[in-house]
C-alpha atoms as one frame of an Amber mdcrd trajectory, in Angstrom:
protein
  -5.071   9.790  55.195  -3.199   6.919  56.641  -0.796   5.541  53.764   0.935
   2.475  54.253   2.610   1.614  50.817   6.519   0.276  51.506   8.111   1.246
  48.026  11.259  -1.026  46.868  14.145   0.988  47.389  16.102   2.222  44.356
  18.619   0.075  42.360  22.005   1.800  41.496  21.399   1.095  37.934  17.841
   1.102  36.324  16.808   0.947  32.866  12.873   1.156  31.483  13.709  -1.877
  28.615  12.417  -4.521  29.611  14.954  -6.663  27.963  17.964  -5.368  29.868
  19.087  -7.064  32.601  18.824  -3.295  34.256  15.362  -3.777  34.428  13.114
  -4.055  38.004   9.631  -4.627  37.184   9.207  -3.893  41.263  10.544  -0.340
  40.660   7.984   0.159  37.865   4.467  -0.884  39.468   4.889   2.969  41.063
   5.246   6.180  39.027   9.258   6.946  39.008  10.574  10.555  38.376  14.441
  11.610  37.883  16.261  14.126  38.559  19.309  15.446  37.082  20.901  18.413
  38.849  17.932  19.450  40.303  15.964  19.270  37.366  13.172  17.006  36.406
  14.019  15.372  33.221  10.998  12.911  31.687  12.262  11.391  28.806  14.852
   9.095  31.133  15.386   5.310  29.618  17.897   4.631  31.740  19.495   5.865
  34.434  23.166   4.862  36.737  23.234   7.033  40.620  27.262   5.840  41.449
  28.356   6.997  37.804  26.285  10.239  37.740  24.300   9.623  34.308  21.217
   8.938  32.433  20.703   8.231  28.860  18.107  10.220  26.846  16.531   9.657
  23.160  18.824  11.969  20.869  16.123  13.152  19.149  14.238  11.155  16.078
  16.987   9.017  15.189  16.643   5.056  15.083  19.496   2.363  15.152  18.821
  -0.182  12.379  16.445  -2.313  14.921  13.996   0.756  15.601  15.262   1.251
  18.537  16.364   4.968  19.342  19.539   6.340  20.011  20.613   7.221  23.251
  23.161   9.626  24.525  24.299  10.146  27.809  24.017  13.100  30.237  26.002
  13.156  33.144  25.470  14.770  36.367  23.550  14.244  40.258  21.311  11.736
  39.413  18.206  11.503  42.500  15.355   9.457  41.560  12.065   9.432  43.409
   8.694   8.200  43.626   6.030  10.518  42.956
Protein backbone atom coordinates (compact mmCIF):
# COMPACT_ATOMS: atom_id res chain seq x y z
CA UNK A 1 0.00 0.00 0.00
CA UNK A 2 1.39 3.23 -1.22
CA UNK A 3 0.29 6.02 1.41
CA UNK A 4 0.82 9.45 0.65
CA UNK A 5 -0.98 11.49 3.46
CA UNK A 6 1.50 14.64 4.67
CA UNK A 7 0.13 15.12 8.34
CA UNK A 8 0.51 18.85 9.86
CA UNK A 9 3.20 18.69 12.18
CA UNK A 10 2.46 19.09 15.90
CA UNK A 11 1.87 22.48 17.65
CA UNK A 12 3.75 22.99 21.03
CA UNK A 13 0.52 23.67 22.66
CA UNK A 14 -2.81 21.93 21.63
CA UNK A 15 -6.06 21.91 23.21
CA UNK A 16 -9.40 19.77 21.90
CA UNK A 17 -11.90 23.08 22.82
CA UNK A 18 -12.69 24.46 20.15
CA UNK A 19 -13.00 27.82 21.69
CA UNK A 20 -9.40 28.15 22.83
CA UNK A 21 -7.17 29.84 20.89
CA UNK A 22 -5.02 26.36 21.46
CA UNK A 23 -7.11 24.86 19.08
CA UNK A 24 -5.86 23.44 15.29
CA UNK A 25 -8.73 22.13 13.51
CA UNK A 26 -5.73 20.80 10.95
CA UNK A 27 -4.37 18.64 13.82
CA UNK A 28 -7.85 17.17 14.39
CA UNK A 29 -9.06 15.94 10.78
CA UNK A 30 -6.52 12.77 11.82
CA UNK A 31 -6.91 10.54 14.90
CA UNK A 32 -4.30 12.09 17.63
CA UNK A 33 -2.96 9.88 20.54
CA UNK A 34 -0.70 11.16 23.64
CA UNK A 35 1.61 9.97 25.47
CA UNK A 36 2.71 10.71 28.85
CA UNK A 37 5.83 8.90 30.05
CA UNK A 38 5.43 6.25 27.85
CA UNK A 39 2.00 5.68 28.53
CA UNK A 40 -1.03 6.16 26.44
CA UNK A 41 -3.37 8.36 28.23
CA UNK A 42 -7.03 8.95 26.29
CA UNK A 43 -8.86 11.25 28.18
CA UNK A 44 -6.22 14.28 27.09
CA UNK A 45 -8.10 17.90 26.58
CA UNK A 46 -5.20 19.57 26.34
CA UNK A 47 -1.88 19.09 26.11
CA UNK A 48 1.76 21.64 26.28
CA UNK A 49 5.32 19.41 24.82
CA UNK A 50 8.02 22.49 26.08
CA UNK A 51 6.28 22.56 29.65
CA UNK A 52 5.91 18.75 30.03
CA UNK A 53 1.98 18.59 30.81
CA UNK A 54 -1.47 17.71 29.90
CA UNK A 55 -4.65 18.45 31.59
CA UNK A 56 -7.14 15.63 32.34
CA UNK A 57 -11.01 15.68 33.55
CA UNK A 58 -10.68 15.28 37.50
CA UNK A 59 -13.26 13.04 37.60
CA UNK A 60 -17.25 14.05 37.55
CA UNK A 61 -16.87 17.42 38.72
CA UNK A 62 -18.28 20.54 36.70
CA UNK A 63 -17.28 24.32 37.04
CA UNK A 64 -20.49 26.40 37.24
CA UNK A 65 -20.62 26.58 33.17
CA UNK A 66 -20.71 22.61 32.75
CA UNK A 67 -17.61 22.54 31.81
CA UNK A 68 -15.29 19.95 33.71
CA UNK A 69 -12.50 20.45 35.79
CA UNK A 70 -9.18 19.91 34.73
CA UNK A 71 -6.01 19.15 36.54
CA UNK A 72 -2.73 18.94 35.31
CA UNK A 73 -0.24 16.04 34.97
CA UNK A 74 3.14 16.72 34.26
CA UNK A 75 5.69 14.70 32.61
CA UNK A 76 7.29 13.63 28.69
CA UNK A 77 4.60 14.60 26.73
CA UNK A 78 4.98 12.74 22.78
CA UNK A 79 1.98 13.00 20.74
CA UNK A 80 1.38 11.02 17.59
CA UNK A 81 -0.83 10.18 14.88
CA UNK A 82 -2.27 6.89 14.86
Amino acid sequence: MNDTTTFPPFPDRLSVDPRSPYYSAAVFEHEVGINLNGKERLEVEEYCISEGWIKVPAGKAVDRKGQPLMIKVKGTVVPFYR
